[in-house]
C-alpha positions as CSV (number, residue, x, y, z in Angstrom):
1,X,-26.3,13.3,-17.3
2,X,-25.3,12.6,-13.6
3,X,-23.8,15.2,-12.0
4,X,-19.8,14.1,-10.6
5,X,-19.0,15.0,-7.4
6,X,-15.6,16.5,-8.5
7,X,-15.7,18.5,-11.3
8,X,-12.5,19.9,-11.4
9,X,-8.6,19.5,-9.9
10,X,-7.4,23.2,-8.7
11,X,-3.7,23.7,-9.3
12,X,-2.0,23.1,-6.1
13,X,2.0,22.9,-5.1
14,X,2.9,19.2,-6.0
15,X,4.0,17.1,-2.6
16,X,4.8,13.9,-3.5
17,X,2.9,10.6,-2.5
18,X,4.1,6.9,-3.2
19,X,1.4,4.8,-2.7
20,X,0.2,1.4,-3.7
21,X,-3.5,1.2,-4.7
22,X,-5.0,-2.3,-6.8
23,X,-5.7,-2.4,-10.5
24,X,-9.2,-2.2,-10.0
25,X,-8.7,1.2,-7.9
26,X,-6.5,2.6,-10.5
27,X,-8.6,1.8,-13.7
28,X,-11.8,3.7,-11.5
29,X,-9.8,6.5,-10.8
30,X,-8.9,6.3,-14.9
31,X,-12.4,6.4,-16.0
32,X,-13.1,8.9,-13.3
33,X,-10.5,11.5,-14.5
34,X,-12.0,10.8,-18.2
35,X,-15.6,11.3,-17.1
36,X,-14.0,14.8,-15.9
37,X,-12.6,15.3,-19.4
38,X,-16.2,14.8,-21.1
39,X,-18.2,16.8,-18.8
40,X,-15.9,20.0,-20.1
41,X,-13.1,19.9,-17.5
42,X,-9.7,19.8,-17.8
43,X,-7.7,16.8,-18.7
44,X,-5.5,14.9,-15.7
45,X,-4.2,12.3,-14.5
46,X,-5.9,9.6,-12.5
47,X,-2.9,10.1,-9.3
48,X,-4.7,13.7,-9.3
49,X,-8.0,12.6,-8.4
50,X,-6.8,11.0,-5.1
51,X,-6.6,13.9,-2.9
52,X,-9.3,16.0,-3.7
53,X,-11.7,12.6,-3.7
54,X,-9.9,12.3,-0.3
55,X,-10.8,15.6,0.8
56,X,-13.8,15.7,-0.5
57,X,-14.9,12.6,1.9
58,X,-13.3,13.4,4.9
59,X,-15.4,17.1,4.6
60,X,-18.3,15.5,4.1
61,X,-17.8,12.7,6.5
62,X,-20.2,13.3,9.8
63,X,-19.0,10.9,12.0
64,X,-15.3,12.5,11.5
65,X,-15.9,15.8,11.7
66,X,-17.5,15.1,15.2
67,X,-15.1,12.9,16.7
68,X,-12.8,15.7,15.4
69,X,-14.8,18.4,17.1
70,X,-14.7,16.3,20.2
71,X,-10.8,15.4,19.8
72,X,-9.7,19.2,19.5
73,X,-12.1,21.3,20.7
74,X,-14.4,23.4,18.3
75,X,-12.5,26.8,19.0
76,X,-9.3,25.8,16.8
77,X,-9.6,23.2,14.4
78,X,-6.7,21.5,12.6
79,X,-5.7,23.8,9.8
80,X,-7.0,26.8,10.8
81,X,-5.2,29.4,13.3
82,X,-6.3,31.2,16.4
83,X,-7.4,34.7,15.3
């Protein structure tokens, strides 16, 4: 069996999001969320899978973490505080 990239959705404070995304997008994101069922996760929704599958590509993204390096300096990051 392939191994998904996200395995599971942590519980996280609801914000919410409108957004428009195309049939095709949404019926992916479906069978994605089932695929997560069968390999012994929990069940959700397909809306659920859109910010950690964000997340998870802007963290492994290259080019953006070092135009992001470049655009705010490598001693404080967004999201993380001067210690």
């Amino acid at each position: 069996m392939t191994r998904l990239k996200l395995t599971s959705i942590p519980d996280d404070k609801p914000v919410k999001l409108t957004i428009e995304v195309p049939a095709a997008v949404f019926q992916e994101l479906a069978a994605y969320a089932e695929a997560i069922r069968r390999e012994g996760g929990q069940a959700t929704v397909p809306a659920k899978l859109i910010v950690p599958m964000i997340q998870r590509f802007m963290a492994t993204d290259r080019a953006f973490a070092t135009a992001r390096r470049k655009a705010v300096g490598p001693a404080n990051p967004p999201g993380r505080t001067a210690e």
